[in-house]
C-alpha positions as CSV (number, residue, x, y, z in Angstrom):
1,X,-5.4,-2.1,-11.9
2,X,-6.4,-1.7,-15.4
3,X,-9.6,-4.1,-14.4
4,X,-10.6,-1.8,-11.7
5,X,-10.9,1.5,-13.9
6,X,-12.9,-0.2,-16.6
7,X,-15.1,-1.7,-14.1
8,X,-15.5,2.1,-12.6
9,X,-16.1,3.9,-15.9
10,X,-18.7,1.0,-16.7
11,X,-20.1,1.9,-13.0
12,X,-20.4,5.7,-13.6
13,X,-21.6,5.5,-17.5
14,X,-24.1,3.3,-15.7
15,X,-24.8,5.8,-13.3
16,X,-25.0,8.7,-15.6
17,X,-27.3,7.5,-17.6
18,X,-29.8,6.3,-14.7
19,X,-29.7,10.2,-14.1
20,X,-30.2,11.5,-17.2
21,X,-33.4,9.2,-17.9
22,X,-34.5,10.2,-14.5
23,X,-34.4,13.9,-15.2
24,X,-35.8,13.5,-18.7
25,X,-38.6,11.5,-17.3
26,X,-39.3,14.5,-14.9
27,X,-38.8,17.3,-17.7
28,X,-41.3,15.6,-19.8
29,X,-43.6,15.4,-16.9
30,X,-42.5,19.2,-16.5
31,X,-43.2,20.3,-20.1
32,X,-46.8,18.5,-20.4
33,X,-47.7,20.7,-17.2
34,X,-46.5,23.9,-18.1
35,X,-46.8,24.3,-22.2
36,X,-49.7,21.6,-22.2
37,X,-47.6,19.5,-24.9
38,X,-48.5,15.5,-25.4
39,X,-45.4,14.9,-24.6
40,X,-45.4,10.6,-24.4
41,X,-42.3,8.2,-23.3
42,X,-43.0,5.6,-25.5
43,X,-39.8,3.3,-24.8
44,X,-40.1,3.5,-21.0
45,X,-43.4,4.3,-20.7
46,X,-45.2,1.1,-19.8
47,X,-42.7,0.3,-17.0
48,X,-44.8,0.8,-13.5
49,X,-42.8,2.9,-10.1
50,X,-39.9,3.7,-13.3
51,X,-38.9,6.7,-11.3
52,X,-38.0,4.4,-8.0
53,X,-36.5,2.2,-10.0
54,X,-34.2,4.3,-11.6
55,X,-33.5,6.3,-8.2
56,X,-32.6,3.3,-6.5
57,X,-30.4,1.9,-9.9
58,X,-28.9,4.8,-9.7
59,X,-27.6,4.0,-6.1
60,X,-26.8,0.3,-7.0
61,X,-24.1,1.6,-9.6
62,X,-22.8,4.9,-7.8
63,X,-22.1,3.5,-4.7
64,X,-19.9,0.3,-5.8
65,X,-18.2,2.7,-8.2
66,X,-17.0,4.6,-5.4
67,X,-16.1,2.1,-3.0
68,X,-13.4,0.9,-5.2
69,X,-12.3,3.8,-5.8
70,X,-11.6,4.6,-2.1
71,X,-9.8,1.3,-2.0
72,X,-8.1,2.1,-4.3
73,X,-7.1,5.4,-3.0
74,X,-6.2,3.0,0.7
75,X,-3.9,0.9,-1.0
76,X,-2.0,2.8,-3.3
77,X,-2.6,6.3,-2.1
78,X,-3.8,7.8,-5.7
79,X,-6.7,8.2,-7.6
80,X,-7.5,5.9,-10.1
81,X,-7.6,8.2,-12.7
């Protein structure tokens, strides 16, 4: 049991940060446009279709993360919190 909510937490920091480098990407993206910054993205920048990549990473963690937890929830009838 103890195995199962590390693996989740991993799963949903995993998650999280997928998110948060997405939105950053796109409020970057924003903030160039509308203040006409130079905003650049130097660690991630070089990495072609990053914004598909990360959409669908973010997928490949959330989902697993979840399913365990609903198994969870079958076989003992609580959260795994």
């Amino acid at each position: 049991m103890m195995k199962l909510k590390v693996i989740t937490k991993i799963l949903d920091g995993l998650a999280f940060i997928c998110v948060a480098l997405l939105f950053l990407k796109y409020a970057v993206t924003f903030a160039n446009m509308m203040f006409d910054w130079h905003l650049r993205w130097y660690f991630l920048e070089d990495i072609p279709h990053m914004s598909l990549i990360l959409f669908i990473m973010l997928f490949v963690f959330a989902v697993p993360s979840e399913m365990i937890k609903d198994k969870h929830k079958e076989k003992t009838g609580r959260s795994l919190k």
